[in-house]
Backbone bond lengths (Angstrom), bond angles and torsions (degrees), N, CA, C in turn:
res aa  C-N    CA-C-N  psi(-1)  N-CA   C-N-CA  omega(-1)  CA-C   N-CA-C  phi
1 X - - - 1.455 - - 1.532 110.90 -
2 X 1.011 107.85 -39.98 1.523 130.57 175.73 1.792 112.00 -38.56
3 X 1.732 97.45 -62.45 1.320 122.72 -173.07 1.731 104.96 -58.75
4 X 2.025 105.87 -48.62 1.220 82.25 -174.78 1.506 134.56 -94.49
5 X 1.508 89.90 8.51 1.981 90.57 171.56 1.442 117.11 -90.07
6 X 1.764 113.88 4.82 1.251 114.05 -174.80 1.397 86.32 -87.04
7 X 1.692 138.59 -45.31 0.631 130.55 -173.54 1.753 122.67 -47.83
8 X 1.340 112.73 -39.96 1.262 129.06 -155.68 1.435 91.77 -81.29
9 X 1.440 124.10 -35.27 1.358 123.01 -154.32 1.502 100.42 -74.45
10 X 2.275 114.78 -27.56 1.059 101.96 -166.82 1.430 117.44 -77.22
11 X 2.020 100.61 -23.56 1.281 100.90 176.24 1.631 127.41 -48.41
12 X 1.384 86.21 -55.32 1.909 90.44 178.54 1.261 113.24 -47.39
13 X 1.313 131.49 -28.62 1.591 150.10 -173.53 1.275 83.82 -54.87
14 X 1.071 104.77 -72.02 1.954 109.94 -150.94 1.436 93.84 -62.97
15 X 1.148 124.33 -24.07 1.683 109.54 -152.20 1.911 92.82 -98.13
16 X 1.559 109.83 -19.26 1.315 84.81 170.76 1.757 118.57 -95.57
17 X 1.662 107.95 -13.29 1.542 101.65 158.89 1.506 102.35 -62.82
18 X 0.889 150.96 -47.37 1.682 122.08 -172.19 1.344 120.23 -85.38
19 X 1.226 133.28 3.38 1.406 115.78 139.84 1.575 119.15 -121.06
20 X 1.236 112.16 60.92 1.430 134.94 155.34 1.382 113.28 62.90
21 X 1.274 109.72 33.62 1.611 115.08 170.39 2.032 108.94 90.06
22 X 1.529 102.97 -6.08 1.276 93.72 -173.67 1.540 107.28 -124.73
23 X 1.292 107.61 107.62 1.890 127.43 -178.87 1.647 107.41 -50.23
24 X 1.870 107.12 -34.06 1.578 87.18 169.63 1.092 123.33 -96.65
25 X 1.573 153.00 -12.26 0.745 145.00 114.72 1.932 133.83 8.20
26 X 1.696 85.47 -63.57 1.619 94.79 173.34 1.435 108.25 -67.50
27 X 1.451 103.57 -48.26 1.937 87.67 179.86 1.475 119.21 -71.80
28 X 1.155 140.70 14.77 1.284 157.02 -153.90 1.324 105.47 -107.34
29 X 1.464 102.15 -56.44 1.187 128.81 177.30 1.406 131.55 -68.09
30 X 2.059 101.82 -48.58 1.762 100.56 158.70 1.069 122.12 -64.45
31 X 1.718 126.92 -17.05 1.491 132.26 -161.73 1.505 110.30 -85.58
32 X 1.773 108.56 -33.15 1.385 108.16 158.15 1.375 145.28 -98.14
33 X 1.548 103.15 14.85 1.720 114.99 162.88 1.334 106.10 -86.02
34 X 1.894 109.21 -52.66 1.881 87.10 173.88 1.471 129.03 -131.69
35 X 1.571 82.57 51.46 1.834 95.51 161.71 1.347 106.55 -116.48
36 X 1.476 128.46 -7.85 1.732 106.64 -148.87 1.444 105.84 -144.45
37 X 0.944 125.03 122.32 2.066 112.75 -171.52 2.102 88.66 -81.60
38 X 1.173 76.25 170.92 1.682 85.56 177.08 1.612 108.34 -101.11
39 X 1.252 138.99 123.53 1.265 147.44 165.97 1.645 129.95 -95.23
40 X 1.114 109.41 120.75 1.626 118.34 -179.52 2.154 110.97 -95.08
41 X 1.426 86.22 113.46 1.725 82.02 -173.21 1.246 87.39 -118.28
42 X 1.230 120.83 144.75 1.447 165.07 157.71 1.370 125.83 -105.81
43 X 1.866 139.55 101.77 1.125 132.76 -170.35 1.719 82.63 -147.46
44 X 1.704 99.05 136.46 1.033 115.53 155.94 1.803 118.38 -153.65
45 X 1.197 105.58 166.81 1.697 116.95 -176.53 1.515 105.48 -163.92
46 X 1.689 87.56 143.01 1.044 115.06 -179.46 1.776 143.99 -95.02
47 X 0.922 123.78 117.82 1.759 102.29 -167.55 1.377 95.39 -144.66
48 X 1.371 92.85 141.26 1.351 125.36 155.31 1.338 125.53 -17.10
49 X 1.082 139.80 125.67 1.530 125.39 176.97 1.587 95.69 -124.39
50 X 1.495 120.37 -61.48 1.460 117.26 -179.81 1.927 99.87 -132.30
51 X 1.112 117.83 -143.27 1.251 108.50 -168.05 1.216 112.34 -97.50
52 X 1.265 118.89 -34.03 1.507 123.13 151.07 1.429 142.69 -90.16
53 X 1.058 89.19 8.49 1.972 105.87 -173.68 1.479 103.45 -134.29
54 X 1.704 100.29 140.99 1.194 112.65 -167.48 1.236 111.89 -128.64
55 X 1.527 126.10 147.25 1.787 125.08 163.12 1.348 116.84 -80.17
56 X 1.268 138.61 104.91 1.182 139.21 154.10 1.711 124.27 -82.43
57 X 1.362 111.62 100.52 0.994 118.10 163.03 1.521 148.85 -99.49
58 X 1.336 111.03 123.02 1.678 114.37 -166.91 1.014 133.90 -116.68
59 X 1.241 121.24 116.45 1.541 110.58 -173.03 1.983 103.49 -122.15
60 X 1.469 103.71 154.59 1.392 106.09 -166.79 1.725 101.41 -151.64
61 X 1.754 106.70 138.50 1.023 97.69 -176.63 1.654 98.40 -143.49
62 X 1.665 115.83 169.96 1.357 100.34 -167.70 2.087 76.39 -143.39
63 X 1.249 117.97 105.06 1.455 143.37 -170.26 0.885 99.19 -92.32
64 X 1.887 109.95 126.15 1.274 127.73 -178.89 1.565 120.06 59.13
65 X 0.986 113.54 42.77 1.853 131.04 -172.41 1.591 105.32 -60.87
66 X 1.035 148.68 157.18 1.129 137.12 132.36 1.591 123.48 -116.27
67 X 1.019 118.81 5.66 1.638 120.67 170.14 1.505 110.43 -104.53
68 X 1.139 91.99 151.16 1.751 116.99 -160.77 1.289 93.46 -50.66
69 X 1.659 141.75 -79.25 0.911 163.90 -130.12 1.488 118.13 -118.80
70 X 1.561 118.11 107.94 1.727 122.69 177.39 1.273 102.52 -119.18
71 X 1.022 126.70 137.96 1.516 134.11 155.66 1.326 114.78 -104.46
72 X 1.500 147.90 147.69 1.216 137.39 130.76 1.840 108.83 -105.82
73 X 1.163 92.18 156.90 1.360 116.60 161.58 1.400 154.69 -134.09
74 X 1.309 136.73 112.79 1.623 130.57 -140.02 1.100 113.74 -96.44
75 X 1.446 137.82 110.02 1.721 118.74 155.49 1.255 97.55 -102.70
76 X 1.637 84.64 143.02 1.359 117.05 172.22 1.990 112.65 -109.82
77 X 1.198 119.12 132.85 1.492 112.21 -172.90 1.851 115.98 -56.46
78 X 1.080 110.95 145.80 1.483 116.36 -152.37 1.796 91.52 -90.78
79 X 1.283 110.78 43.47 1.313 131.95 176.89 1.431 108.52 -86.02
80 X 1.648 101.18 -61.03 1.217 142.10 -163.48 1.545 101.25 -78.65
81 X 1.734 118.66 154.44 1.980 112.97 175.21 1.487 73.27 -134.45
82 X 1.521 102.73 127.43 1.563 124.24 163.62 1.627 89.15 -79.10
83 X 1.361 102.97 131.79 1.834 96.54 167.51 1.723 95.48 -106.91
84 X 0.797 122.78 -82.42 1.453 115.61 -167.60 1.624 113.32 -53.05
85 X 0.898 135.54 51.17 1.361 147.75 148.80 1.622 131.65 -170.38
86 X 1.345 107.86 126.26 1.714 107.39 168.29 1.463 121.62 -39.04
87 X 1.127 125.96 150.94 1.443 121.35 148.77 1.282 110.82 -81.52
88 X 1.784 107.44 135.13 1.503 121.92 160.86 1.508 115.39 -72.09
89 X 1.626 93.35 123.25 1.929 121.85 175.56 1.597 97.95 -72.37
90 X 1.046 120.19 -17.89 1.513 110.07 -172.26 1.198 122.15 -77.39
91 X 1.421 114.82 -30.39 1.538 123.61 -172.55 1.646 112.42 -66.08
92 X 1.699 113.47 179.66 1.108 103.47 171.95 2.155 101.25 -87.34
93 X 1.658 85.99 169.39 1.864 90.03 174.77 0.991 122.33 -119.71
94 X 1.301 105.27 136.65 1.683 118.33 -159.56 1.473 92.03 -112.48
95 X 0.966 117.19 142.07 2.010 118.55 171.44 1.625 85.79 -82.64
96 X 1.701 73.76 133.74 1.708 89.89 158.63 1.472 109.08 108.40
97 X 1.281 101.56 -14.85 1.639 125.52 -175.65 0.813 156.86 -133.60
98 X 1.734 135.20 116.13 1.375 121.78 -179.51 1.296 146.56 -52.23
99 X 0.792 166.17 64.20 1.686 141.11 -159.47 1.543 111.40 -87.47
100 X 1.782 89.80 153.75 0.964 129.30 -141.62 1.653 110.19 -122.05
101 X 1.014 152.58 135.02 1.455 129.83 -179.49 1.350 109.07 -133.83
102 X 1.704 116.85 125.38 1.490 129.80 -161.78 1.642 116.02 -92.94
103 X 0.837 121.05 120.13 1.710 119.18 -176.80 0.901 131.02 -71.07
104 X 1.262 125.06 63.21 1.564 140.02 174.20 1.460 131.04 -44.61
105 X 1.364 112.93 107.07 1.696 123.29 -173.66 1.749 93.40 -97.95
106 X 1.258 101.77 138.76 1.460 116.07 155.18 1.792 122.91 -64.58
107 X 1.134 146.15 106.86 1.104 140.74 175.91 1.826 116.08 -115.16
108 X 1.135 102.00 87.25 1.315 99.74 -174.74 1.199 133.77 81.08
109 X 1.694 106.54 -110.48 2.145 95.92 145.07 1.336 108.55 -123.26
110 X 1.342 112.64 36.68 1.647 99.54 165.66 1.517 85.50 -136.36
111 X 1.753 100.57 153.43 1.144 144.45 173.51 1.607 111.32 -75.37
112 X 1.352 159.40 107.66 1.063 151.42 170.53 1.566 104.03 -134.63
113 X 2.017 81.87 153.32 1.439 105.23 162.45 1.540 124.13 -170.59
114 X 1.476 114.24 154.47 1.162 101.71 -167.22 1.472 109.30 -142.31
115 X 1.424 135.96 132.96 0.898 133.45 -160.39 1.838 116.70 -135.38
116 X 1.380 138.73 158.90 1.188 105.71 162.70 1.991 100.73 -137.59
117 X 1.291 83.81 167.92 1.698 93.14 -160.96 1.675 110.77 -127.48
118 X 1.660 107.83 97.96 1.758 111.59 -149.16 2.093 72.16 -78.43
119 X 1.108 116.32 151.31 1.528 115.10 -169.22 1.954 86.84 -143.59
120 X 1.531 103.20 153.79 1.562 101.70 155.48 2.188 86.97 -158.17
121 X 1.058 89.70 -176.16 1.912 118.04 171.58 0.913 114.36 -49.66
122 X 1.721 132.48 102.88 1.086 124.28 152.58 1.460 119.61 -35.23
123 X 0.846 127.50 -34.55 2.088 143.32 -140.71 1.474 77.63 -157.15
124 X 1.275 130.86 126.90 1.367 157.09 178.48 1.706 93.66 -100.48
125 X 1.334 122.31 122.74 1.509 135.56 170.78 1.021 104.91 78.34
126 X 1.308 131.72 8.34 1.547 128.51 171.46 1.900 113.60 -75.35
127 X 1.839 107.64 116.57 1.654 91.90 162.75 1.171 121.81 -65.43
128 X 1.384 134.77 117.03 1.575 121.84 165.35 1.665 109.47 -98.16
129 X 1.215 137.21 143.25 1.248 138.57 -147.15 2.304 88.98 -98.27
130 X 1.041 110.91 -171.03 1.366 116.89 178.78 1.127 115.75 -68.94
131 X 1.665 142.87 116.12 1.090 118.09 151.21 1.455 111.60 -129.11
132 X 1.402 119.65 -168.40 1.604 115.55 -145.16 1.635 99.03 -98.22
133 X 1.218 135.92 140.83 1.577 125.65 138.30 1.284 118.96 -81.18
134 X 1.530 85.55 114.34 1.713 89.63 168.27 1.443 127.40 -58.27
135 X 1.582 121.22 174.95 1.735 111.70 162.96 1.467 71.11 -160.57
136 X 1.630 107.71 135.82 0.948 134.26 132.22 1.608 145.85 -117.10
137 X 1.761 97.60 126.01 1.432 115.74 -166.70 2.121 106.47 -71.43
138 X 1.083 120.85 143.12 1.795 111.52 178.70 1.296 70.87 -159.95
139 X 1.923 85.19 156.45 1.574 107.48 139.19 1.344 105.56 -122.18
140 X 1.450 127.58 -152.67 1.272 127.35 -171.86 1.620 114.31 -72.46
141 X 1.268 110.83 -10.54 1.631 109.65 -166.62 1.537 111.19 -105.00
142 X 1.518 109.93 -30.51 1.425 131.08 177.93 1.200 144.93 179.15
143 X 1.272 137.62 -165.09 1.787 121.97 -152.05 1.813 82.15 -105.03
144 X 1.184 96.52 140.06 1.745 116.07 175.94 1.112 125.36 -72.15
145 X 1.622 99.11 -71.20 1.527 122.87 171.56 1.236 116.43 -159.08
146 X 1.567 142.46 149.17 1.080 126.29 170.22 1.543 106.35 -131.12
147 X 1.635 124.40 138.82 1.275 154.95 150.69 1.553 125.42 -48.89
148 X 1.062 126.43 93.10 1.558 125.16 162.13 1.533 114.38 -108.10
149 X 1.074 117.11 10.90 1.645 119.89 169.82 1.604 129.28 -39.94
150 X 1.190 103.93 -48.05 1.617 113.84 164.69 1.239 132.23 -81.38
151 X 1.155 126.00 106.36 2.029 115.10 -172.49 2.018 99.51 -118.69
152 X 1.342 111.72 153.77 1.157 117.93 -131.46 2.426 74.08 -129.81
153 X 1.164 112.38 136.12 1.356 97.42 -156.99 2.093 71.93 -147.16
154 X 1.628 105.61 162.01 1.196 107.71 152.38 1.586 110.57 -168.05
155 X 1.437 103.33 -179.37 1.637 108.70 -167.14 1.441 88.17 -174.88
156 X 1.915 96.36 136.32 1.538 116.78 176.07 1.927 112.59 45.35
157 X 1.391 94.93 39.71 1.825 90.43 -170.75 1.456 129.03 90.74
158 X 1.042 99.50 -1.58 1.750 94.35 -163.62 1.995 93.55 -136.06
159 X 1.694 69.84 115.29 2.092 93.63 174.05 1.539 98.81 -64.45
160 X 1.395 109.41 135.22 1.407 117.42 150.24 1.548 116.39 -98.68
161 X 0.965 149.85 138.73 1.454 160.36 137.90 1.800 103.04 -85.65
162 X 1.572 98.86 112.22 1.561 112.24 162.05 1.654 115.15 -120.13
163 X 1.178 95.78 116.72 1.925 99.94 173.19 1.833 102.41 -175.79
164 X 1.444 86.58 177.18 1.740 77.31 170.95 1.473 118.69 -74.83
165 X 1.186 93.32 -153.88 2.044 117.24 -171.44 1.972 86.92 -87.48
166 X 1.118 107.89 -23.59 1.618 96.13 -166.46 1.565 96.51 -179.62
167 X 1.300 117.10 142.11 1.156 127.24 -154.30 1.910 88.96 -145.74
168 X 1.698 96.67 131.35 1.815 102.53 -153.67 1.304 93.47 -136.86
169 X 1.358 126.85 128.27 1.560 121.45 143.78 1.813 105.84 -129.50
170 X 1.396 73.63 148.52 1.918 98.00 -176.22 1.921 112.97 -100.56
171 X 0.754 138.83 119.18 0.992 161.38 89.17 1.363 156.64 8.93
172 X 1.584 146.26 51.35 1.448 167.10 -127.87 2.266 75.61 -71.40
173 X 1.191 102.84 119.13 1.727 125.08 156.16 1.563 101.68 -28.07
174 X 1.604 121.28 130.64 1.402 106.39 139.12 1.459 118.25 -157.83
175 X 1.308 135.23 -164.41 1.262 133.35 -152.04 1.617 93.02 -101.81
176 X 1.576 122.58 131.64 1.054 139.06 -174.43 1.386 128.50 57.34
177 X 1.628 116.91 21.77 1.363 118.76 156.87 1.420 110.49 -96.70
């Protein structure tokens, strides 16, 4: 009896050196590799501010995360002049496009952030036909997923935004995303 609780005692040993001394944590952690797929949500809307200027608002979340570190990042078509924000030099560059970089807080096990983007006409009266805003999801090692669901279109001044209420992809759990 002796032999086998020494045994047992070493197991638990090991199992609390690998998740850092803390048992809830570890179950936290097995419960969201194989209970939970990981989900990337994307929701944005658009409004009016004056007749040529618009509110673009975005919010983005990456559900049930388990790596330390998410970034997203936004281009918007170089159609469009974000006034209240720089473009981020850090991202990669896409012709045709701005980027944008979203401030991602950790909340628990989802990743969120939300940002808004007062936008008007590069070229005032210009039709520009639909095209997509990207979002791209990374962490430090590589690109996650990326979103083109929403494309940002206008005529006589006035931005259209066409997409849904929320735009979702799912994802099978895994170790170091």
């Amino acid at each position: 009896m002796k032999k086998y609780l020494k045994v047992v005692g070493w197991i638990f040993l090991g199992i609390f050196l690998q998740f850092k001394f803390s048992v809830l944590y570890g179950i936290v952690f097995l419960e969201n590799l194989n209970f939970h797929d990981r989900s990337y949500f994307v929701e944005m809307k658009l409004l009016p501010a004056s007749q040529s200027v618009h509110l673009l608002t975005m919010k983005t979340t990456v559900h049930h995360s388990l790596g330390p570190d998410y970034f997203a990042n936004v281009y918007i078509p170089q159609h469009y002049k974000v006034v209240n924000k720089d473009s981020y030099t850090g991202a990669e560059i896409i012709p045709g496009y701005n980027a944008y970089k979203m401030n991602m807080k950790r909340k628990y096990r989802d990743v969120l952030s939300s940002e808004d983007f007062i936008i008007t006409l590069s070229v005032p009266n210009k039709i520009i036909k639909p095209e997509p805003i990207l979002v791209h999801f990374e962490n430090m090692e590589q690109r996650l997923h990326i979103d083109k669901t929403f494309t940002l279109s206008s005529a006589n001044n006035i931005i259209a935004l066409k997409g849904p209420k929320r735009a979702e992809k799912t994802y099978p759990q895994q170790l170091g995303l």
